[in-house]
ZAVOPA-832750 format. One record per residue (C-alpha): x negated, z negated, y negated; residue number from 1. Coordinates in steps of 0.02 Angstrom, whole numbers, padded with zeros to 5 digits. Layout:
# residues N
+--------+--------+--------+-----+
!      u !      w !      v !  nr !
+--------+--------+--------+-----+
!      X !      Z !      Y ! NUM !
...
+--------+--------+--------+-----+
//
This chain:
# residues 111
+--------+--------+--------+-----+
!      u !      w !      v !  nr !
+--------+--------+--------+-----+
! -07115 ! -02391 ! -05122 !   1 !
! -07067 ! -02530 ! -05230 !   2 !
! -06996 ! -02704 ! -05249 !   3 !
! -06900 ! -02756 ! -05416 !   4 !
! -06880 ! -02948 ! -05470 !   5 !
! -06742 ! -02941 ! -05596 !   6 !
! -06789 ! -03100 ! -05749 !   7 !
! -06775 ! -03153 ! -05895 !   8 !
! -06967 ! -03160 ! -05911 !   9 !
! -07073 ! -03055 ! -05801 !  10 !
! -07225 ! -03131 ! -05891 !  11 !
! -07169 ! -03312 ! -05834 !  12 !
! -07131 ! -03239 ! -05648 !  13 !
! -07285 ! -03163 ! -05624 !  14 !
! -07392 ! -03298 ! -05710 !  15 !
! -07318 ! -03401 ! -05563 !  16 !
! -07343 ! -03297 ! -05425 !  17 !
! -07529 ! -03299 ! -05471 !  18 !
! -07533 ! -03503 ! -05513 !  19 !
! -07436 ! -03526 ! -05346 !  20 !
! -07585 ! -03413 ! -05245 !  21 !
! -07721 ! -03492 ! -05370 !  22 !
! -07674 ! -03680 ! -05321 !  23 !
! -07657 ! -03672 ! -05142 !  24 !
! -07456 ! -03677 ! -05150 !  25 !
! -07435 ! -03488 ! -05071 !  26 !
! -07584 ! -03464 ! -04954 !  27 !
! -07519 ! -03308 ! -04857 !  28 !
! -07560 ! -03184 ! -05008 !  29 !
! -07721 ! -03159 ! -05113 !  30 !
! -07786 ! -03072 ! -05265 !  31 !
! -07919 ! -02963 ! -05266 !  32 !
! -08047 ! -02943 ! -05418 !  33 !
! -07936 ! -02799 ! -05520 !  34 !
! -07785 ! -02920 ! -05500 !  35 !
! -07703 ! -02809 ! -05337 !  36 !
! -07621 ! -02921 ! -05204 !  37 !
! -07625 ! -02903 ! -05004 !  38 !
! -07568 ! -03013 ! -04873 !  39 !
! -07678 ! -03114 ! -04778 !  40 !
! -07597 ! -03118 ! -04597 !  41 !
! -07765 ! -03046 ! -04490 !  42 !
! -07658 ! -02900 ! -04429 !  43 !
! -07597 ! -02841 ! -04621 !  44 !
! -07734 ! -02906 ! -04720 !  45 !
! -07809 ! -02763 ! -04830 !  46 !
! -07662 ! -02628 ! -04763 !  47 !
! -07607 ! -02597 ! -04940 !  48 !
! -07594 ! -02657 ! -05071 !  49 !
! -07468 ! -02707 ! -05217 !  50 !
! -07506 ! -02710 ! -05412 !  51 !
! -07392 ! -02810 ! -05514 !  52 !
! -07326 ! -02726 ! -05656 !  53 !
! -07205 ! -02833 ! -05802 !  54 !
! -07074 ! -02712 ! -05854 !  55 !
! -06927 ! -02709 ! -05955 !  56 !
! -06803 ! -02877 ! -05874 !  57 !
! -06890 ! -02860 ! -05702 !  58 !
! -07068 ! -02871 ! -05620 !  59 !
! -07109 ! -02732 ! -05525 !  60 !
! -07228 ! -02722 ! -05374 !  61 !
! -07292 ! -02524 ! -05328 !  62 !
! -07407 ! -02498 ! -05193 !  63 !
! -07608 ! -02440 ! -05171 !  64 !
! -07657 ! -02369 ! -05004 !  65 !
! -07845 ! -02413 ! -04956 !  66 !
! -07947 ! -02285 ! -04977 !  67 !
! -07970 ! -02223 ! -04802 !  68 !
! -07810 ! -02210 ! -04724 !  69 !
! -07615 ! -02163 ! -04759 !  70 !
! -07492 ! -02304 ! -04778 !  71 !
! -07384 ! -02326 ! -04624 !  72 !
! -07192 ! -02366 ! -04649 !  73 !
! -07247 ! -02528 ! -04540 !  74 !
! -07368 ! -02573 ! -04689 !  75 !
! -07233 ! -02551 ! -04811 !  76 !
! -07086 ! -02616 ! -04726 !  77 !
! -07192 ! -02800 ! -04679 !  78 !
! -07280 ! -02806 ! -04857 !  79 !
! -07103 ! -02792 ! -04935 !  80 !
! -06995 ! -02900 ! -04813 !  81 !
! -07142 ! -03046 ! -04831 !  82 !
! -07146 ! -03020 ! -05035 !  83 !
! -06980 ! -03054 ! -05047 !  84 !
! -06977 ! -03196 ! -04938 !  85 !
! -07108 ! -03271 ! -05023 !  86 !
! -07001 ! -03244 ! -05201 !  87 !
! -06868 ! -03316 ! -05116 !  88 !
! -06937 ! -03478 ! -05056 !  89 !
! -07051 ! -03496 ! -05214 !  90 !
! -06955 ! -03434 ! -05366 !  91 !
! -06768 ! -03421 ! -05333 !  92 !
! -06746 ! -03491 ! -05489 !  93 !
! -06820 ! -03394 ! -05588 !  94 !
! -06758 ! -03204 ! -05537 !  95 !
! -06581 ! -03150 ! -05537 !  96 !
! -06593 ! -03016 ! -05387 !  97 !
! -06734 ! -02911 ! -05278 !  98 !
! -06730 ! -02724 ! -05201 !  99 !
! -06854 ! -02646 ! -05148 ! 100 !
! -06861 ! -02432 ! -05095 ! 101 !
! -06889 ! -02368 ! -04943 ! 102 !
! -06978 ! -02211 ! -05003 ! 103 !
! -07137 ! -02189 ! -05134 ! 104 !
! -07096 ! -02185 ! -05303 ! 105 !
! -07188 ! -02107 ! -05447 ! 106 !
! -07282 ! -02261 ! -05489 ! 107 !
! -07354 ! -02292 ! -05312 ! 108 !
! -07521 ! -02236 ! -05283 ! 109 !
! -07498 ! -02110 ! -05123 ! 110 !
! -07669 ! -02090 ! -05011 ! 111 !
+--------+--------+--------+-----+
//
């Protein structure tokens, strides 16, 4: 599954997201050392995680299982509903749209 930020500069979007986290502004995500994002709520934290990738006019977010155990459609469905609400309130101004798919896609890493 993945979540698309359509922008001008996917560079500038992400750079954000990780000076929002960084300085205390967004406090319900965190990075971990290789740059991969989970949510911090005590019942998601360390469910899955996402790894932002700046393509082409959008910045894409694909998902990484942990290592022992499948991602449930719960994982997915919260991690993507609270990313994008987190876009929304944070960055509207600097994305166009969001979507995100409700199945894998070839850049997700499956467990």
């Amino acid at each position: 599954m993945a979540i698309y930020f359509l922008t001008d500069s996917s560079r500038a979007l992400h750079a954000a997201f990780d000076h929002a986290i960084d300085g205390g502004r967004i406090t319900t995500w965190e990075r971990d050392a290789d740059g991969d994002y989970t949510h911090k709520a005590a019942n998601w934290r360390q469910k899955l995680w996402l790894i932002a990738i700046e393509e082409n006019q959008q910045l894409a977010f694909y998902t990484i299982p942990p290592k022992d155990r499948r991602i449930q459609l719960a994982d997915y469905a919260y991690y993507h509903g609270h990313l994008l609400e987190t876009f929304i309130n944070h960055f509207p101004d600097q994305f166009s749209a969001a979507s995100a798919t409700p199945r894998a896609v070839p850049s997700d890493s499956i467990g």
